[in-house]
C-alpha atoms as an extended CHARMM CRD file, in Angstrom:
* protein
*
        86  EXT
         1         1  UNK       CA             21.6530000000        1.4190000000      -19.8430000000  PROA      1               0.0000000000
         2         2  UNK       CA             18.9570000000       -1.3600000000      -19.2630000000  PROA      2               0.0000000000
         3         3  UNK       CA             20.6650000000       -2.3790000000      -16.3230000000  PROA      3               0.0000000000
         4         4  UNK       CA             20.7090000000        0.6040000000      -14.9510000000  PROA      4               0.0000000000
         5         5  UNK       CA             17.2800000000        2.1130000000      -15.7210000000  PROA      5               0.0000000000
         6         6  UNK       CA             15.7630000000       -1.1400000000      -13.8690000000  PROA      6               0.0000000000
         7         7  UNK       CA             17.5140000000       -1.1440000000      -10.7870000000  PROA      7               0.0000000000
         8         8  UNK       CA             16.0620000000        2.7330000000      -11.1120000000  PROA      8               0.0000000000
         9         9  UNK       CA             12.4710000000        1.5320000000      -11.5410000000  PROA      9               0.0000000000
        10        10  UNK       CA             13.2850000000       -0.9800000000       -8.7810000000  PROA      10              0.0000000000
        11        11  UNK       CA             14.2290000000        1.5500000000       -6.6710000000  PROA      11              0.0000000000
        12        12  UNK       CA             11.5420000000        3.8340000000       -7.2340000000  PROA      12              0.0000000000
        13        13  UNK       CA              8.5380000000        1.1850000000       -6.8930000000  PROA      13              0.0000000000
        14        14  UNK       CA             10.2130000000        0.4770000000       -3.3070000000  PROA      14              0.0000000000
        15        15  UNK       CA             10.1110000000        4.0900000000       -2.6600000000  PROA      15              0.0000000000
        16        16  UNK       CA              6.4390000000        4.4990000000       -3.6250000000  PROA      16              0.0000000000
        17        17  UNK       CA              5.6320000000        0.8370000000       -1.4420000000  PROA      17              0.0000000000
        18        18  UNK       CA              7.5310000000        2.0260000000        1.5770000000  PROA      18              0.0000000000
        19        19  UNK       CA              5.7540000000        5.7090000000        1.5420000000  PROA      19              0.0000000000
        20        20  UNK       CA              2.7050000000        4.8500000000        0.8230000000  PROA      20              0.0000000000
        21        21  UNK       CA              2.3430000000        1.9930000000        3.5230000000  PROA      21              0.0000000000
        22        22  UNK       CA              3.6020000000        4.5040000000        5.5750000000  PROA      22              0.0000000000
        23        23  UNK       CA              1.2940000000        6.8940000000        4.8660000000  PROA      23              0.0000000000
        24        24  UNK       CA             -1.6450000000        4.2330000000        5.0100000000  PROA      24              0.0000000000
        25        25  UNK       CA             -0.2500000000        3.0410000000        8.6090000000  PROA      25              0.0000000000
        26        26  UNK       CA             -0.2170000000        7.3130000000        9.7790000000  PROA      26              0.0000000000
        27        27  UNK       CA             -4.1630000000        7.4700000000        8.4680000000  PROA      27              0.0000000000
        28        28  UNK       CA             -4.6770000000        4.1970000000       10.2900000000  PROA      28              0.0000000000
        29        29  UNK       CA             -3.2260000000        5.3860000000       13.8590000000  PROA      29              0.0000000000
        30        30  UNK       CA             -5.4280000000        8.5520000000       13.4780000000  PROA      30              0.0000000000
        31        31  UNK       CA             -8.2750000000        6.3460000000       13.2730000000  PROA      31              0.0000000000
        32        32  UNK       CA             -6.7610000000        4.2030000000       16.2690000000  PROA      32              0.0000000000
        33        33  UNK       CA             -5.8250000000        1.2980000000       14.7390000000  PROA      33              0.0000000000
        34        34  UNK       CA             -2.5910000000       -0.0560000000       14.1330000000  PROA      34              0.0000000000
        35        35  UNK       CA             -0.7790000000       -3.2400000000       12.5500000000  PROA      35              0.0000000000
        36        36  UNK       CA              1.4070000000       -4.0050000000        9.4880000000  PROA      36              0.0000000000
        37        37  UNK       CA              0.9100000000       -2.4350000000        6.2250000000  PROA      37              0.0000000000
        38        38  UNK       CA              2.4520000000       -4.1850000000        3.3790000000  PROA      38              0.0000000000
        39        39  UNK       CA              1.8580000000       -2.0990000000       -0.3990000000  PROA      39              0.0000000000
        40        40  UNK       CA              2.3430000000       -3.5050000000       -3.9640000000  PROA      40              0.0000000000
        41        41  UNK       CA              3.3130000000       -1.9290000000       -7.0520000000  PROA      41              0.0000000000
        42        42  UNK       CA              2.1040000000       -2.1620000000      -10.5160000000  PROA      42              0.0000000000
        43        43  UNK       CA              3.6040000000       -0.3420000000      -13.3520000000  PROA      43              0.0000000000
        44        44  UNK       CA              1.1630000000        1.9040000000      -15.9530000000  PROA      44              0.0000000000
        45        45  UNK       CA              3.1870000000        3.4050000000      -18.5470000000  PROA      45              0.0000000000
        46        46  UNK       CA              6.5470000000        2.7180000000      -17.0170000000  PROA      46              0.0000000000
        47        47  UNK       CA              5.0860000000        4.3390000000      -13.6940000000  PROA      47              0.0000000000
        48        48  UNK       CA              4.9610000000        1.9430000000      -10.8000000000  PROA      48              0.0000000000
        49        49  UNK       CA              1.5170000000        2.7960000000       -9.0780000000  PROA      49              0.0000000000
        50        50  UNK       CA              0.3650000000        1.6520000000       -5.5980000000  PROA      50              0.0000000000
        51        51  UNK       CA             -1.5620000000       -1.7180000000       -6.9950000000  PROA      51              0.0000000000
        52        52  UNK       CA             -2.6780000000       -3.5330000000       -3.9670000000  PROA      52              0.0000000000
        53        53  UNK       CA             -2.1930000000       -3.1790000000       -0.0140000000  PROA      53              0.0000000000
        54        54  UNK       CA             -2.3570000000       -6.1120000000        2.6630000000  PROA      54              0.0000000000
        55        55  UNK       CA             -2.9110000000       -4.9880000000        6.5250000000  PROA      55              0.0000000000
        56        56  UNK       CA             -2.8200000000       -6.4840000000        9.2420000000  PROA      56              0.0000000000
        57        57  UNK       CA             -5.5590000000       -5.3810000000       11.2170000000  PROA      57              0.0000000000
        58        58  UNK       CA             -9.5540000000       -5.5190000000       11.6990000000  PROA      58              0.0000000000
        59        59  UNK       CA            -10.8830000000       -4.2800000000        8.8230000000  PROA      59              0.0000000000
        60        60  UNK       CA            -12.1540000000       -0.1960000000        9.0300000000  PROA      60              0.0000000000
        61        61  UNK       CA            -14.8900000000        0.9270000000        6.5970000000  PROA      61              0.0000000000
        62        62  UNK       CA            -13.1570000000        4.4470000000        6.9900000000  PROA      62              0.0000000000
        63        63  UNK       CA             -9.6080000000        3.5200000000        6.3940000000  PROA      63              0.0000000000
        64        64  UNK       CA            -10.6700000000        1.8400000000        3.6440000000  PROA      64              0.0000000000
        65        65  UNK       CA            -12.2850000000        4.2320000000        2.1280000000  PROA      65              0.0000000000
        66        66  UNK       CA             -9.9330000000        6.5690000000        2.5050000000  PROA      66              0.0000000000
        67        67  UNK       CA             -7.4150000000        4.0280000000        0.5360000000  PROA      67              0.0000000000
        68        68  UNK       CA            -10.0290000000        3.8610000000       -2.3130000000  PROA      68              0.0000000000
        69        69  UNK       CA            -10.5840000000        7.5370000000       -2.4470000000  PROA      69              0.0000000000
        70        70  UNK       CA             -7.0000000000        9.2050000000       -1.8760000000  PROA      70              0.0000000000
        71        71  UNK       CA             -4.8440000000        6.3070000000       -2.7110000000  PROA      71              0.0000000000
        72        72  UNK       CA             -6.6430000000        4.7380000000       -5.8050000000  PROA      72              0.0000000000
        73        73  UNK       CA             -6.5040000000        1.2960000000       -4.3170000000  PROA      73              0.0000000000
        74        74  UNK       CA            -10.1400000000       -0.0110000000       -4.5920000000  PROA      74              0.0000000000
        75        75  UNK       CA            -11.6350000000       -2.7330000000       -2.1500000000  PROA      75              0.0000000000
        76        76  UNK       CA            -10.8640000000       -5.3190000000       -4.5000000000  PROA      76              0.0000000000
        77        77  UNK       CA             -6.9910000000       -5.0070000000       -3.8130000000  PROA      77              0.0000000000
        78        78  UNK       CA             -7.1500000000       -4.4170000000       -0.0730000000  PROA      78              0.0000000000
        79        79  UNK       CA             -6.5330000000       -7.5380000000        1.7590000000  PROA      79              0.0000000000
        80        80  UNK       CA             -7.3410000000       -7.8840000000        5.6020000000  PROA      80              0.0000000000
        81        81  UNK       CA             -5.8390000000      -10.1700000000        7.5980000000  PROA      81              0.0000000000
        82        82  UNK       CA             -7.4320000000       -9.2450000000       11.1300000000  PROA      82              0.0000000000
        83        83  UNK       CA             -5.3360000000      -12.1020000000       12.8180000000  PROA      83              0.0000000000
        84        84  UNK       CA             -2.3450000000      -12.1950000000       11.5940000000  PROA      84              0.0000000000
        85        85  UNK       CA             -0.5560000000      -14.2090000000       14.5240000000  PROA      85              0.0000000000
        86        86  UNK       CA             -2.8750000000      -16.9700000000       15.0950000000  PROA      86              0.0000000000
């Protein structure tokens, strides 16, 4: 039962990563930006919980904002990596 309850939570931190990165990288495009958007979970109370994102793109006052205030991700836990490739 252990077994299977952690691949679960596995699974579902994943889920949570992939959709909010995704819904991080859709806010950024509005706001005409666009890079990679890598998302880490933490877990509260057996909950995984969007913990920290990385992106790979100038940094945006806006967008990052709009992490702190609709995501729960504060500055602190947003890392910017404006040149990823060099």
């Amino acid at each position: 039962k252990k077994q299977y309850e952690d691949k679960n939570t596995e699974e579902l931190k994943s889920i949570i990563a992939k959709a909010t990165a995704a819904y991080i990288s859709d806010k950024a495009e509005s706001l005409g930006q666009e890079g990679e958007v890598t998302v880490t979970t933490k877990e509260r109370d057996g909950v995984p919980y969007p913990e920290e994102v990385e992106l790979t793109m100038p940094y945006d006052a806006e967008l990052s904002r709009y992490i702190t205030t609709e995501l729960g991700i504060d500055a602190e836990h947003q890392l910017w990596r404006e040149n990823a490739y060099g």
